[in-house]
TORKOLLUM-933952 format. One record per atom (N, C-alpha, C): x, y, z. Coordinates in steps of 0.05 Angstrom, whole numbers, padded with zeros to 5 digits, always signed. Layout:
// residues N
XYZ...
// end
This chain:
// residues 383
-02082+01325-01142-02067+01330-01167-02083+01351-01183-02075+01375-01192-02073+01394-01208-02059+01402-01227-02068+01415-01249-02057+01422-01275-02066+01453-01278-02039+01466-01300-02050+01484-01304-02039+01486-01335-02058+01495-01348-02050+01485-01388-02045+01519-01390-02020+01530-01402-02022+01559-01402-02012+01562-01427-02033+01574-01448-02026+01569-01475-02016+01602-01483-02004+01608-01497-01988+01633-01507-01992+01641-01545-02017+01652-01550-02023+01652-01569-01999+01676-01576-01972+01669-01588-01957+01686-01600-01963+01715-01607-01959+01729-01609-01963+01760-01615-01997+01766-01619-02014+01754-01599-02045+01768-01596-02048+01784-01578-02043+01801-01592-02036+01833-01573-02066+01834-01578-02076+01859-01558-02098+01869-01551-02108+01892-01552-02090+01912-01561-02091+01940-01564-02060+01952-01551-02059+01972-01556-02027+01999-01557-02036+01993-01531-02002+01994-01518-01997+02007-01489-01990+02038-01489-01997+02042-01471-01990+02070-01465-01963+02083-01475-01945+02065-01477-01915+02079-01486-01905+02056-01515-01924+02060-01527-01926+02045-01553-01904+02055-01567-01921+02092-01563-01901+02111-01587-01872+02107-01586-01861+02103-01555-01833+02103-01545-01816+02078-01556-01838+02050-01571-01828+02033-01587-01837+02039-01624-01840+02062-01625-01842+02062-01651-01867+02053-01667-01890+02046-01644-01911+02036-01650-01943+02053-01649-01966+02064-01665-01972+02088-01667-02006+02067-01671-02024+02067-01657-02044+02053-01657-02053+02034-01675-02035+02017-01661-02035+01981-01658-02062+01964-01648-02070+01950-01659-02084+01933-01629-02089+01902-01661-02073+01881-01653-02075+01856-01662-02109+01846-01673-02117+01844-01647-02145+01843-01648-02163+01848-01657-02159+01881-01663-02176+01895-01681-02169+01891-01706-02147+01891-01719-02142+01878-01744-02151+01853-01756-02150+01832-01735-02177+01798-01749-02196+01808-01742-02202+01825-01726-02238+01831-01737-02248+01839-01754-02228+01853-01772-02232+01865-01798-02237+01840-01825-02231+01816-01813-02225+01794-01839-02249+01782-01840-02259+01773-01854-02282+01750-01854-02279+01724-01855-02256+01717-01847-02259+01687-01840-02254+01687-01803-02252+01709-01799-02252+01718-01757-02285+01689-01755-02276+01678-01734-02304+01667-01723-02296+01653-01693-02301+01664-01670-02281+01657-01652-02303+01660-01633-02327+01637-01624-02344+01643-01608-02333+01630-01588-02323+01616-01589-02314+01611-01561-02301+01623-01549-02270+01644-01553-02262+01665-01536-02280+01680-01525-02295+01686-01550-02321+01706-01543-02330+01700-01524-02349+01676-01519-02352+01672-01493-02347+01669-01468-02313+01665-01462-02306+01668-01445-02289+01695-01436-02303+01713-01463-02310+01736-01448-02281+01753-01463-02268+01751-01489-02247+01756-01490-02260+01794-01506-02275+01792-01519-02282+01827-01523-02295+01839-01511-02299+01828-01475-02307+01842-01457-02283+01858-01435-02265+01850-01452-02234+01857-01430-02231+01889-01437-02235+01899-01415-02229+01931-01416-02212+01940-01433-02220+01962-01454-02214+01971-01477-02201+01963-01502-02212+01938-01502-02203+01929-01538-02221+01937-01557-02244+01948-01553-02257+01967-01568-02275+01962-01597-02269+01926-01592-02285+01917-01622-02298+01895-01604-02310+01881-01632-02328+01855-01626-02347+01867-01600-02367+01851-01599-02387+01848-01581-02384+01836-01555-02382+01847-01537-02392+01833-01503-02401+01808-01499-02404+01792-01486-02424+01776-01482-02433+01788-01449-02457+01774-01446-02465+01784-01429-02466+01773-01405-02455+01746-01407-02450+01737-01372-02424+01709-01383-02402+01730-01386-02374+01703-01392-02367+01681-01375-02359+01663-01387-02357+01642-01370-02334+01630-01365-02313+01650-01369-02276+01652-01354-02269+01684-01353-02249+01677-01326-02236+01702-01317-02224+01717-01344-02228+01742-01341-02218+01758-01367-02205+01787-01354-02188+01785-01369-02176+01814-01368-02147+01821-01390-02133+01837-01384-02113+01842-01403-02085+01850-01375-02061+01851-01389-02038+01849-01373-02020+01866-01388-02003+01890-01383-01985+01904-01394-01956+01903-01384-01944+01902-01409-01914+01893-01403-01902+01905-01388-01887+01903-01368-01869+01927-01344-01834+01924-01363-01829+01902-01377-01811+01900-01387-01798+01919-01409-01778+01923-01421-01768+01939-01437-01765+01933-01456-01786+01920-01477-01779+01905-01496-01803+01897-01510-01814+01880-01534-01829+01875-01542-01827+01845-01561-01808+01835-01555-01793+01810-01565-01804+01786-01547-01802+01763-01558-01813+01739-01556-01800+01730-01521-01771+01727-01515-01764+01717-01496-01761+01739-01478-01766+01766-01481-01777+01789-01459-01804+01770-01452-01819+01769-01474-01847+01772-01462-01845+01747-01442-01848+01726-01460-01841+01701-01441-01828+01701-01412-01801+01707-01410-01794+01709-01382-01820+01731-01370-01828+01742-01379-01833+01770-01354-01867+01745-01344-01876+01736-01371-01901+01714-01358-01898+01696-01338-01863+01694-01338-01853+01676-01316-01843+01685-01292-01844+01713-01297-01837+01729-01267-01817+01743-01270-01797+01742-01294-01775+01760-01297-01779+01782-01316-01767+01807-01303-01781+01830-01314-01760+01856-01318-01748+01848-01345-01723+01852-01354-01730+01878-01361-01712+01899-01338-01709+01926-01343-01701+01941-01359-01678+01930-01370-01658+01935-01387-01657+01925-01419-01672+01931-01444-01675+01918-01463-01656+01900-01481-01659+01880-01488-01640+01859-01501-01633+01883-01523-01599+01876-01527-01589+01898-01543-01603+01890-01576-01596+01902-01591-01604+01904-01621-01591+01920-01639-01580+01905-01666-01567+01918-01681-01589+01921-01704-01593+01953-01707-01600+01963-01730-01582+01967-01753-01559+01960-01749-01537+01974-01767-01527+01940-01775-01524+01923-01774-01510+01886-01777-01494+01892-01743-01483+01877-01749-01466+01863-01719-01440+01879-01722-01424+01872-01704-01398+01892-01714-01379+01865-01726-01363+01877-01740-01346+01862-01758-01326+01844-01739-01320+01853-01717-01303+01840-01700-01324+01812-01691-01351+01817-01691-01360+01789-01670-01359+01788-01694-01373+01777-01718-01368+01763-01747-01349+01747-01755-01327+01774-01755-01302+01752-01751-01296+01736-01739-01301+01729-01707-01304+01710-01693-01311+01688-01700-01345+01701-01704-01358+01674-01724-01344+01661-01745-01337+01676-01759-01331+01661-01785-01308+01642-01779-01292+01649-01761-01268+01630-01752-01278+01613-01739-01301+01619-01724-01303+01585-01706-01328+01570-01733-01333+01579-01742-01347+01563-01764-01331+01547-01781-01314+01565-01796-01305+01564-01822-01319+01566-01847-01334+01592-01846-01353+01599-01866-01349+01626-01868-01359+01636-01892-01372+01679-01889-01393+01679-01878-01392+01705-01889-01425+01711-01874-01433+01733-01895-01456+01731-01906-01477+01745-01923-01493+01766-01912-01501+01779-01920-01519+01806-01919-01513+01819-01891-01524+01810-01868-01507+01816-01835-01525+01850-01845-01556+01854-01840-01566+01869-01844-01601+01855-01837-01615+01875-01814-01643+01879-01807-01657+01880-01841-01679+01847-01839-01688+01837-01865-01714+01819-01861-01727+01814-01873-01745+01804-01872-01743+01774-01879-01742+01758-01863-01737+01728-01858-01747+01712-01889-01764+01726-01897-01776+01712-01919-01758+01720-01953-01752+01746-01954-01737+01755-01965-01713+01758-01969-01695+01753-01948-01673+01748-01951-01661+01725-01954-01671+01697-01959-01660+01678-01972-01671+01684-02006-01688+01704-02012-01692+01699-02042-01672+01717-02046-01663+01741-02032-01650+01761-02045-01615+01748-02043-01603+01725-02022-01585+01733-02013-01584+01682-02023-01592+01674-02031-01599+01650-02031-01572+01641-02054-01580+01655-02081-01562+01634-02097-01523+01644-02080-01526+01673-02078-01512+01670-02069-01489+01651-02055-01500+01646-02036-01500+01626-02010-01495+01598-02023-01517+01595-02037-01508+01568-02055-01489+01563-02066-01477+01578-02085-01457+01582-02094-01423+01583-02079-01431+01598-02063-01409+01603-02041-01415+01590-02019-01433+01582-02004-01431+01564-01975-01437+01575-01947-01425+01611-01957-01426+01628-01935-01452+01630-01924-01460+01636-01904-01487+01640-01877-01497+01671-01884-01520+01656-01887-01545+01684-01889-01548+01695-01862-01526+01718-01851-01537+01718-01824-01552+01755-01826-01565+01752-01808-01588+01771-01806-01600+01782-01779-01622+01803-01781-01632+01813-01759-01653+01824-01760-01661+01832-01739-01693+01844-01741-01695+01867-01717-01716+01878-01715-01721+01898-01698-01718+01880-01667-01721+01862-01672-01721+01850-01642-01683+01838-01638-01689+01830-01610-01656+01832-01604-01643+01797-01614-01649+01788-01643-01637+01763-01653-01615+01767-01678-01601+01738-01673-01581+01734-01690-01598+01710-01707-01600+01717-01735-01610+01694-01750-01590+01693-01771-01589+01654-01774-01578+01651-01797-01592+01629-01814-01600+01637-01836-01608+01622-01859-01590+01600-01874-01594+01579-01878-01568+01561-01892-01592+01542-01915-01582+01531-01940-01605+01516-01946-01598+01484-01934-01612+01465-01938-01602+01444-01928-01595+01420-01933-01586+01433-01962-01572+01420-01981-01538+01417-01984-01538+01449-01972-01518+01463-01975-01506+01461-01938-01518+01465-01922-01517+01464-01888-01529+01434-01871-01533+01416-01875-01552+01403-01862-01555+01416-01827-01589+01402-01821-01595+01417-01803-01574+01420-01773-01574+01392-01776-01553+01384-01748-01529+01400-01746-01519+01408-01768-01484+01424-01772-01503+01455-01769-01529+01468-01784-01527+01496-01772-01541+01496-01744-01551+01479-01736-01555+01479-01704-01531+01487-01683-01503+01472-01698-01481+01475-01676-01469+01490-01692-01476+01509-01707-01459+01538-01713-01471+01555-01691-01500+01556-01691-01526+01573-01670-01502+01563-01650-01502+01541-01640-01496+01545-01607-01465+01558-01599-01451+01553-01620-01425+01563-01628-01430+01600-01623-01451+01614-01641-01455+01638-01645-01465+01647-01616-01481+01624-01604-01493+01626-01583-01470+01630-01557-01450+01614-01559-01425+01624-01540-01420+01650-01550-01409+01659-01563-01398+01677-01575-01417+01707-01570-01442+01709-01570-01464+01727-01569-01469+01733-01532-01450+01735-01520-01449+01742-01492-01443+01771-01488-01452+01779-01459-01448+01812-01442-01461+01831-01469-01442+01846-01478-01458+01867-01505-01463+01861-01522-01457+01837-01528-01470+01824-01553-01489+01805-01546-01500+01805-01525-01515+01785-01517-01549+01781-01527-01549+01779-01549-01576+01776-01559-01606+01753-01544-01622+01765-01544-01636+01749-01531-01638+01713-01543-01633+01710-01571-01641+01692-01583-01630+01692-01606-01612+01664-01618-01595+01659-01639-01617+01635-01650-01625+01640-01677-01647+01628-01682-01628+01618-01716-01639+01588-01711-01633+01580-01741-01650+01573-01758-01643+01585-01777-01665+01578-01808-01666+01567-01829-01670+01543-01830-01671+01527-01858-01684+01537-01870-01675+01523-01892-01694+01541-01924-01683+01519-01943-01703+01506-01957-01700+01491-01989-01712+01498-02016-01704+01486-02030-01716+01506-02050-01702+01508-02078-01707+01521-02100-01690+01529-02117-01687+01557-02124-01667+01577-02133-01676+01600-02148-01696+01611-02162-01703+01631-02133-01734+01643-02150-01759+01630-02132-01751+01608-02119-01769+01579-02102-01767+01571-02076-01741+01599-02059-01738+01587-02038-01758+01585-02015-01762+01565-02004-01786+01565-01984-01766+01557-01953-01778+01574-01926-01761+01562-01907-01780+01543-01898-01763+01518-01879-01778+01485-01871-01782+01494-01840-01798+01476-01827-01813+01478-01801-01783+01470-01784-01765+01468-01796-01739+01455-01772-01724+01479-01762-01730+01504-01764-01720+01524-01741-01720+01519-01721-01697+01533-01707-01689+01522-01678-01682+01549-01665-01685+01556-01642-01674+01585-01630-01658+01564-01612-01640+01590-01594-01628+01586-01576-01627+01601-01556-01640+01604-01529-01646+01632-01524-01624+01634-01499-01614+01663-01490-01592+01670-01465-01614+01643-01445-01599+01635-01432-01609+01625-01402-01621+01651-01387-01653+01641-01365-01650+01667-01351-01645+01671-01337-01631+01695-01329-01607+01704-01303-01616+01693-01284-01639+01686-01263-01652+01682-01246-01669+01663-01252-01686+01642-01229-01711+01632-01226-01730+01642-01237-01748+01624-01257-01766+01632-01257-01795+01612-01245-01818+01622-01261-01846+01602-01242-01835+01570-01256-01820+01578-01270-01813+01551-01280-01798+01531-01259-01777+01544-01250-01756+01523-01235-01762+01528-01209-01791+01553-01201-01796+01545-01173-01814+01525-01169-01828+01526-01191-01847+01495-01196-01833+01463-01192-01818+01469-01210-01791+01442-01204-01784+01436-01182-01773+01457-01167-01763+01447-01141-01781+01449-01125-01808+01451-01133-01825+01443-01105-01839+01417-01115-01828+01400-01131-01837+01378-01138-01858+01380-01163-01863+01393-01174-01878+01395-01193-01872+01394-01223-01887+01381-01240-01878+01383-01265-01881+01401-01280-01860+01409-01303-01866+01428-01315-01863+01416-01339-01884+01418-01356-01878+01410-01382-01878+01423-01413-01867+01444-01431-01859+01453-01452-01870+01444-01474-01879+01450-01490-01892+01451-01516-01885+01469-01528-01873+01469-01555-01864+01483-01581-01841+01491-01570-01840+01523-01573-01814+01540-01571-01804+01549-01537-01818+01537-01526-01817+01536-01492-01786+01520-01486-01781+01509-01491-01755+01491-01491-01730+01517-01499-01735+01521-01520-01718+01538-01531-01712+01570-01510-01733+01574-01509-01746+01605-01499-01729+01600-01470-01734+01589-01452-01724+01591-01429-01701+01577-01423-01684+01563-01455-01659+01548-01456-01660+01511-01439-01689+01514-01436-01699+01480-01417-01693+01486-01390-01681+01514-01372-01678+01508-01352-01711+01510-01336-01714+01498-01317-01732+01492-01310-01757+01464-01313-01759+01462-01340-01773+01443-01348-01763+01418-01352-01779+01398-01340-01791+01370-01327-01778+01356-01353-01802+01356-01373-01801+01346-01399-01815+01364-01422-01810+01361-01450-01818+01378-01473-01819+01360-01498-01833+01377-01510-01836+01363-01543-01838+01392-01558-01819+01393-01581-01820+01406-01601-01852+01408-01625-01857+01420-01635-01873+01426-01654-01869+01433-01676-01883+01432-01700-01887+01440-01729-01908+01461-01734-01913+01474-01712-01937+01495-01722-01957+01494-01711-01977+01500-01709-02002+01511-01698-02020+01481-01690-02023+01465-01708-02035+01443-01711-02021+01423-01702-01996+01422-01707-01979+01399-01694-01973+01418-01655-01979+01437-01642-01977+01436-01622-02003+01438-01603-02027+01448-01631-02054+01445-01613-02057+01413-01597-02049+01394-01634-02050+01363-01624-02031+01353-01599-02008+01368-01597-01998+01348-01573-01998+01366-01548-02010+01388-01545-02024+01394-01523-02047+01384-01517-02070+01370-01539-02085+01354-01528-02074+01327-01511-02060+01313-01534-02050+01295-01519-02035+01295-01482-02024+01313-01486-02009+01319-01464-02040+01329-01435-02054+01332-01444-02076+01328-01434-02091+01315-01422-02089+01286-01428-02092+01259-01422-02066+01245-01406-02047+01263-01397-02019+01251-01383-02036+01258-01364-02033+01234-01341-02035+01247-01302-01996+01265-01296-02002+01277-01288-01983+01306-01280-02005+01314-01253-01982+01329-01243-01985+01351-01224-01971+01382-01236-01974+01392-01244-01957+01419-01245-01966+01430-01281-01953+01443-01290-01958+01469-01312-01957+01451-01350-01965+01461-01360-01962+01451-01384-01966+01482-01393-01942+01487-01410-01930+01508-01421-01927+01515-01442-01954+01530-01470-01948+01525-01489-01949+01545-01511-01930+01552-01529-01930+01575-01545-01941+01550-01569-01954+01564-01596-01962+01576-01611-01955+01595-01631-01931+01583-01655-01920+01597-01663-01929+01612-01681-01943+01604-01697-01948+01611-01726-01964+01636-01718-01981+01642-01711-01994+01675-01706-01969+01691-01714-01953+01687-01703-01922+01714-01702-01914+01706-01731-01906+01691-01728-01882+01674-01755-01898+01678-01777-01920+01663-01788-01925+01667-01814-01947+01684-01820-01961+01692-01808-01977+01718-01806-01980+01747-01797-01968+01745-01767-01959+01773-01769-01935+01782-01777-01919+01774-01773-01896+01787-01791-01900+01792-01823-01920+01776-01832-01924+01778-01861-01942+01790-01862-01956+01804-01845-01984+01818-01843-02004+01811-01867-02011+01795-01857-02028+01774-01860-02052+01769-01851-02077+01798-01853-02095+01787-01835-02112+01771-01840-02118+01762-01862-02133+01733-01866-02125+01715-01859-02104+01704-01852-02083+01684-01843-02085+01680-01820-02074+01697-01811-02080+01712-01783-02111+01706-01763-02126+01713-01780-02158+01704-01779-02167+01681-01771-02151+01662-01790-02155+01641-01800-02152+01616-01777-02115+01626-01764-02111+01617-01746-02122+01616-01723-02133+01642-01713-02157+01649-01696-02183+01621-01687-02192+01621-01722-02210+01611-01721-02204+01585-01716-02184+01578-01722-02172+01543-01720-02170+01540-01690-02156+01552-01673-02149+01555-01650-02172+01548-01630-02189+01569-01637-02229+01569-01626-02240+01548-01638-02244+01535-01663-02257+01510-01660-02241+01483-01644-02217+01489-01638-02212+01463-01621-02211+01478-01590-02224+01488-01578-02220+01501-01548-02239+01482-01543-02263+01472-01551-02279+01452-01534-02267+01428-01531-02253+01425-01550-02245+01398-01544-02224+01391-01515-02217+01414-01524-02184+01418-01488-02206+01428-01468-02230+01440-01474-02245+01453-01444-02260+01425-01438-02261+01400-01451-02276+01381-01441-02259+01359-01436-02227+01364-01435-02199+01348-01423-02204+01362-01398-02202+01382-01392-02198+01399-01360-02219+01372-01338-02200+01370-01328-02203+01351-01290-02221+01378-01281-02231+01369-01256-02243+01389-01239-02225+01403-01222-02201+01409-01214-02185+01427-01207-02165+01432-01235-02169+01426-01253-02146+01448-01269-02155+01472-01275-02136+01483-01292-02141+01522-01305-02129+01518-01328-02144+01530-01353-02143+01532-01380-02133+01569-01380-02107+01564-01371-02105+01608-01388-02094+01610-01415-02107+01629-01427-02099+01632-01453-02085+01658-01454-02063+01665-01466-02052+01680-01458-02033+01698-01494-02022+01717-01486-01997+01720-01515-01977+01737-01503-01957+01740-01523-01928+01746-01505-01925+01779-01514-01929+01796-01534-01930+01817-01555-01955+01817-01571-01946+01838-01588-01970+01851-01605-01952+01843-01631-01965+01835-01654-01954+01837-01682-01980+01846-01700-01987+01865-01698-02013+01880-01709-02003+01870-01746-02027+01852-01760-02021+01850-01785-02027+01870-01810-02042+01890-01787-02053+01913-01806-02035+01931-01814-02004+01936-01789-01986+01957-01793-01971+01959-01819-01968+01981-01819-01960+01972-01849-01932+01996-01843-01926+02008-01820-01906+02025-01819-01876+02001-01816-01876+01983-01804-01858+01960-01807-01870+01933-01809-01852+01916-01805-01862+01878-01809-01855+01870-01776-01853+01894-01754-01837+01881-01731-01862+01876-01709-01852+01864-01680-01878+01862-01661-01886+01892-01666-01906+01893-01646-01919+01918-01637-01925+01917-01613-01923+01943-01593-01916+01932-01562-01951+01939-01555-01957+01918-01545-01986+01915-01537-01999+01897-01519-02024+01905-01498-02034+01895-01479-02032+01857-01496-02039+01845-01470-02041+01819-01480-02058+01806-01465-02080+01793-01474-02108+01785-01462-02099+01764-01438-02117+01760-01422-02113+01740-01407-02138+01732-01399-02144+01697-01405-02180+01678-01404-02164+01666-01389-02176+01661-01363-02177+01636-01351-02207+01614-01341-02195+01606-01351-02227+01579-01350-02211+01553-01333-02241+01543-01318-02234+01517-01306-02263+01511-01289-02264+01493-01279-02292+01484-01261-02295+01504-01231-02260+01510-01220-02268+01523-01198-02256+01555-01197-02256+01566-01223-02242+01590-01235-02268+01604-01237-02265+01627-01220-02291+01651-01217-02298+01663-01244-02319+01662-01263-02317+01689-01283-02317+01715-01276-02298+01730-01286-02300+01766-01266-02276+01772-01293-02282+01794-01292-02266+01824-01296-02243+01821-01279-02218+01812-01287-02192+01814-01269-02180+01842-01280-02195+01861-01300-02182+01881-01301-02153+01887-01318-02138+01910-01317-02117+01916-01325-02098+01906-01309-02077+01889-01316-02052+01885-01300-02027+01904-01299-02014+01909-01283-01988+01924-01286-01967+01909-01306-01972+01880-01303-01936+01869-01313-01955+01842-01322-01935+01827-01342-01947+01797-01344-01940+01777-01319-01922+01786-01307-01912+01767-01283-01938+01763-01263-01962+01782-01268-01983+01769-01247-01995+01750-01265-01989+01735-01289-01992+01711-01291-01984+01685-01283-01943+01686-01268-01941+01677-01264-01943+01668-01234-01948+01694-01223-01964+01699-01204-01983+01673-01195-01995+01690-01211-02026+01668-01207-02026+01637-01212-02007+01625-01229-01994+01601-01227-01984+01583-01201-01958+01609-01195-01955+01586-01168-01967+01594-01143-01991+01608-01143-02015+01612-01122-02025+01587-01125-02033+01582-01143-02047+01557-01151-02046+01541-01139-02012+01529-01135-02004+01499-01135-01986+01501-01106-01992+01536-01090-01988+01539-01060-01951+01547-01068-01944+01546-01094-01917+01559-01079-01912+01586-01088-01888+01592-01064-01878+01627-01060-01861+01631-01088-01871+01655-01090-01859+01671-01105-01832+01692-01104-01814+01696-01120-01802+01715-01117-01793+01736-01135-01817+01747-01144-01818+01771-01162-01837+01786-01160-01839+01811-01170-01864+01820-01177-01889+01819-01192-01909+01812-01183-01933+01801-01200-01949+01797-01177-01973+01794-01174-02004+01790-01160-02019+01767-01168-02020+01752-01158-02039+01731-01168-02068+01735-01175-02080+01727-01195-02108+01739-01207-02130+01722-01198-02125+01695-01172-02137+01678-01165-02158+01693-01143
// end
């Protein structure tokens, strides 16, 4: 029996990819931005060697790390959360999830609004945090859906939940979620509570996405059908729509999924434990935020001993992120398309320089090398 804990530190990009500029993105690197903060204190990546990974260009070396290190660049067309994710899983979406810079077109709206029986508000690329203050009493008043967008390829709608309870805008999302197919097919219909009063609105930890199913297998459901478990933590459920995965538990944030990835730690399993990490993206980089940002860092690194002294003598600890959300940028609030580190630690896991990767899929690669099963994508195992 073997495990493999593969944690997805949300948008800890590592430095600009080569075709950054081609996303609008002009020297980025996540990394280098918390090194700039003073609450950065992260000796334990450090030691397993994470500012020794060929050209991130800050922090100090160590001089003999003690997990596999290197960095992995996206082959995918995109820089969004459920790009990144599938392509870690082996799917390596050529073709970028569409995106409205302009709102949606008035015909799918209308749709919506008939299978709802609601309006719809602003229907304009906004800043998640600001558009329930700017667009809130509104809404209150009237009932209608804060729906929205961002540089990445989602449909969001804001409701308060006074006014929406959660359970009723969940089955609008999946409603929107039928409806958001072929050209309108967004990667991810994400819902957003928000309470609060005028002037006070705050959004609550009960967001929910919905993401397309992915077209194909991934390391997920080849794991499954070779008998193995796969198990989901936080937005992993959502992200890959559950196909694939065994069992899951939802999360509240950084702390509530460090804790039940420990826990989940102490389960006997055979197979993957799968876990994003939201808050890096959500409340810090998008808000560029690099003390926050920092902060999280440092929270993250003081509990790694505790999960490196759960690891059995055949498991693998990879730490991993899906995008770049550089908190320093200040040209937008969106990802930034950027290398993404990759630590692997375990008792029988070599320390070495694994170098630059072509695609993230030689992560998932290197997964079901692991646990002996075949692959069918592109990716290299780093074993």
């Amino acid at each position: 029996m073997s495990r493999v804990f593969l944690i997805v530190l949300d948008s800890f990009g590592v430095g600009e990819e080569p075709d950054a500029a081609e996303f609008g993105d002009f020297d980025v690197n996540t990394l280098r931005s918390c090194t700039t903060s003073k609450y950065l204190n992260i000796p334990n990546m450090t030691k397993m060697g994470l500012f020794n990974i060929d050209g991130v260009g800050v922090g100090t070396p160590v001089d003999a790390p003690i997990a596999a290190y290197g960095k992995c660049q996206e082959a995918s067309r995109g820089k969004d959360t459920t790009t990144g994710h599938w392509e870690i899983a082996g799917i390596i979406s050529e073709k970028p999830m569409p995106t409205f810079p302009d709102g949606f077109p008035q015909e799918l709206l209308d749709k919506f609004s008939k299978e709802v029986g609601r309006g719809v508000l602003c229907n304009k690329p906004y800043s998640g945090t600001q558009v329930i203050n700017d667009y809130g009493d509104e809404h209150m008043k009237t009932g209608d859906l804060i729906v929205y967008t961002s540089a990445d390829s989602v449909f969001q709608i804001a409701a308060h939940e006074d006014i929406v309870p959660c359970e009723q805008l969940y089955d609008y999302c999946r409603k929107a979620r039928a409806i958001l197919q072929g050209e309108w097919g967004v990667g991810r219909v994400i819902a957003r509570p928000f309470v609060g009063t005028s002037g006070n609105y705050t959004r609550t930890p009960r967001r929910h996405d919905f993401s397309l199913e992915p077209p194909k297998d991934t390391m997920l459901d080849l794991l499954k059908k070779a008998g193995k478990e796969v198990l989901g933590v936080g937005k992993i459920h959502d992200i890959f729509a559950a196909k694939g995965l065994t069992d899951f538990v939802f999360t509240e944030g950084n702390a509530d999924g460090i804790d039940k990835t420990l826990t989940w730690m102490d389960r006997d399993f055979d197979g993957l434990c799968f876990v994003n990490l939201v808050d890096f993206d959500m409340l810090y980089g998008h808000r560029r935020d690099i003390d926050g940002y920092a902060k999280a860092l440092t929270y993250f690194d003081e509990k790694l001993p505790e999960m490196m002294a759960k690891l059995r003598d055949d498991d693998i600890l990879m730490i991993t992120a899906d995008h770049g959300c550089d908190p320093a940028y200040q040209k937008t609030t969106d990802h930034t398309r950027e290398y993404i580190p990759i630590l692997m630690y375990g008792k029988n896991v070599t320390p070495k320089n694994v170098g630059t990767r072509t695609t993230f899929a030689d992560i998932a690669a290197t997964v079901l090398d692991k646990f002996g099963v075949e692959k069918n994508f592109k990716g290299e195992s780093m074993l």
